[in-house]
Backbone bond lengths (Angstrom), bond angles and torsions (degrees), N, CA, C in turn:
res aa  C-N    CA-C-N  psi(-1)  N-CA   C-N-CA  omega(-1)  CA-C   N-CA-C  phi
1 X - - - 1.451 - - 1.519 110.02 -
2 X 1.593 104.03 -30.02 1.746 97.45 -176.85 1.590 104.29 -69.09
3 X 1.050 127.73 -15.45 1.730 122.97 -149.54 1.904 78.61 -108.21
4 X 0.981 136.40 19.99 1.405 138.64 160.31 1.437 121.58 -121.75
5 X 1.052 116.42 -18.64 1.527 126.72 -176.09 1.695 109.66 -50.19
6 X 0.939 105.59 -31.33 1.932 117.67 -179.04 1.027 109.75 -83.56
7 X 1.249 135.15 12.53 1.781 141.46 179.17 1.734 96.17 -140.31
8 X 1.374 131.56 5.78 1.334 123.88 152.86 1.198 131.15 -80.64
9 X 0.797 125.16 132.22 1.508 127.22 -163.99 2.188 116.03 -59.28
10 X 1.225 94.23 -52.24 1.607 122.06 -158.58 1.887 91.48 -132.71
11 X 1.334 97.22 177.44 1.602 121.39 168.63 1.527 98.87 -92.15
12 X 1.398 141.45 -32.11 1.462 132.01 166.63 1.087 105.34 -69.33
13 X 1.247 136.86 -49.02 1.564 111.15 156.78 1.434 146.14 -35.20
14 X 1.152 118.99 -56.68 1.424 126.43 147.87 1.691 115.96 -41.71
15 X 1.303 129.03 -54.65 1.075 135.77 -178.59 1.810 98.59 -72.83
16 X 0.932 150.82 -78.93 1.269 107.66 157.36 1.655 162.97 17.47
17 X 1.505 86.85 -69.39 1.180 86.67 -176.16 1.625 102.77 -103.48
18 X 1.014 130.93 11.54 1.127 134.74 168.71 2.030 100.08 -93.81
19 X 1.186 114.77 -52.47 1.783 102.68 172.86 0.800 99.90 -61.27
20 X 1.543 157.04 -67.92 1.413 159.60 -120.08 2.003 92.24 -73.59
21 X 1.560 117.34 -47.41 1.228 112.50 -163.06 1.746 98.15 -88.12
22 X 1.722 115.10 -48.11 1.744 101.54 164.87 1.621 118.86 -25.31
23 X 1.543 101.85 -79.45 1.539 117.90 -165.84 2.143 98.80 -52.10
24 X 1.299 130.02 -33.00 1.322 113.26 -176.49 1.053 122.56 -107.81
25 X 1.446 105.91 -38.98 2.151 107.42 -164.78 1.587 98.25 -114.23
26 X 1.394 113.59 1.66 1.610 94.51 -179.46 1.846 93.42 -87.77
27 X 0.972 121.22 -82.89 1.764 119.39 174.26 1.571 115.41 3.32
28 X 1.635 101.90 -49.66 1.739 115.90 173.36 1.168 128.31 -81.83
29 X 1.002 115.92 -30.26 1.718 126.51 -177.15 1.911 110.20 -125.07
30 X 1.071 92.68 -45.24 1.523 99.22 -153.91 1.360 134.58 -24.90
31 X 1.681 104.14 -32.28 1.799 116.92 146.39 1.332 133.70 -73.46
32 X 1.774 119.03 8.50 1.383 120.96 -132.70 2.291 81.30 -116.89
33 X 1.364 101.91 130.17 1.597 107.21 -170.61 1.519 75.22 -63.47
34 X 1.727 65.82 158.30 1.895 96.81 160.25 1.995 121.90 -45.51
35 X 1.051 101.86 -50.84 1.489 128.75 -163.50 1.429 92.62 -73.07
36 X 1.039 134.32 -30.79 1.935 131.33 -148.72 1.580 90.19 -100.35
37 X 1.332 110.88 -34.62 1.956 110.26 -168.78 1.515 105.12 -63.56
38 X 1.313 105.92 115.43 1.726 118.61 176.17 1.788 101.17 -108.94
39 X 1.546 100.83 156.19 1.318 111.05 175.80 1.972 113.21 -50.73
40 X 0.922 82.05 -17.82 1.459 85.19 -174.02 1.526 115.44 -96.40
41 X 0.979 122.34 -36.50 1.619 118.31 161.81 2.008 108.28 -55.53
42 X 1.237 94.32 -37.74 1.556 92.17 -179.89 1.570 114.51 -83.36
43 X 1.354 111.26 -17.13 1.633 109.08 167.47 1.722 104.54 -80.66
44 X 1.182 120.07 -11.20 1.381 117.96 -159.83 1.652 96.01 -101.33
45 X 1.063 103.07 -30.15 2.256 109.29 170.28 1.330 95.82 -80.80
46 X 1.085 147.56 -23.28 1.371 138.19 -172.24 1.892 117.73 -112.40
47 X 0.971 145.92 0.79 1.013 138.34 171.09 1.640 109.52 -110.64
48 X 1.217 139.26 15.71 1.312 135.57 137.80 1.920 117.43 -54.81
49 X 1.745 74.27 -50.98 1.823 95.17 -156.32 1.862 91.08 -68.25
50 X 1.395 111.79 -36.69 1.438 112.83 -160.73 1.815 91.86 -70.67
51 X 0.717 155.18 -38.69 1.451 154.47 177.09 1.197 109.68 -62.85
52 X 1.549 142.94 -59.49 1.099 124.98 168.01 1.753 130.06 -79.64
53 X 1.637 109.29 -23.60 1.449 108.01 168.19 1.304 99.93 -146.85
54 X 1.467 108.82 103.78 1.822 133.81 179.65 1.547 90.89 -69.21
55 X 1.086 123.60 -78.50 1.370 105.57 -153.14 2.293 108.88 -61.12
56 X 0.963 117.84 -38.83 1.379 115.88 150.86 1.172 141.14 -13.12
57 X 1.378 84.64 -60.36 1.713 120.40 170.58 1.772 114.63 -75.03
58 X 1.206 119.59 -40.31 1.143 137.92 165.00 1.752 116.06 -49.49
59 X 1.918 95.20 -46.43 1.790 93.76 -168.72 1.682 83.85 -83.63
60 X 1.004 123.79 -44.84 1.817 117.69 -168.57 1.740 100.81 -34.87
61 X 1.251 98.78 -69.00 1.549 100.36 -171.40 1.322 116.26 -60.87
62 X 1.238 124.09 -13.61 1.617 100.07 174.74 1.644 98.87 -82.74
63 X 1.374 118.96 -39.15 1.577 117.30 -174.48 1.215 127.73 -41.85
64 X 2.024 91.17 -43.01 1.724 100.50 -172.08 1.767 86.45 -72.89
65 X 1.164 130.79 -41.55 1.324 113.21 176.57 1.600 145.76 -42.28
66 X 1.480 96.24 -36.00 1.730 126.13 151.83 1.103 119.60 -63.06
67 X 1.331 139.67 -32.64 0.769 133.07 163.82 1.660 127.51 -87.77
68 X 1.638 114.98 -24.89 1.476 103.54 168.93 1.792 113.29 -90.06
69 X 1.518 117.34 12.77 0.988 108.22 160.76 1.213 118.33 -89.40
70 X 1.226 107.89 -43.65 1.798 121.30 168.99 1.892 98.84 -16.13
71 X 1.728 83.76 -78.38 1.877 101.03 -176.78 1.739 111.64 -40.11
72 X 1.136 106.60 -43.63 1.584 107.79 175.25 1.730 114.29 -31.63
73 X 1.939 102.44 -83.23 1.313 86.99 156.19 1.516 154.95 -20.86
């Protein structure tokens, strides 16, 4: 999250996207290695949330995406 902070707009931005991943994908993943996360554990954290808040669900997944590309590197 620090190596993104310079492409946030505001401090509610940052604060954002830092609750947005606590409150959803840390509970689901958040101990889970790099290597073990399959598309499907991440469709399986995200289609609760995507039914009751799509766009939510929408920013989660690009984040967790920012962030497992980050890990890629």
């Amino acid at each position: 999250m620090e190596d993104n902070r310079a492409d946030w707009k505001n401090a509610k931005h940052a604060n954002q996207w830092a609750t947005t991943l606590e409150k959803y994908a840390y509970p689901h993943i958040g101990y889970t290695s790099f290597a073990d996360i399959t598309t499907k554990i991440i469709v399986d954290l995200l289609r609760p949330i995507w039914l009751e808040k799509a766009e939510t669900a929408n920013r989660l997944r690009g984040r967790i995406q920012t962030v497992l590309d980050w890990a890629k590197v």
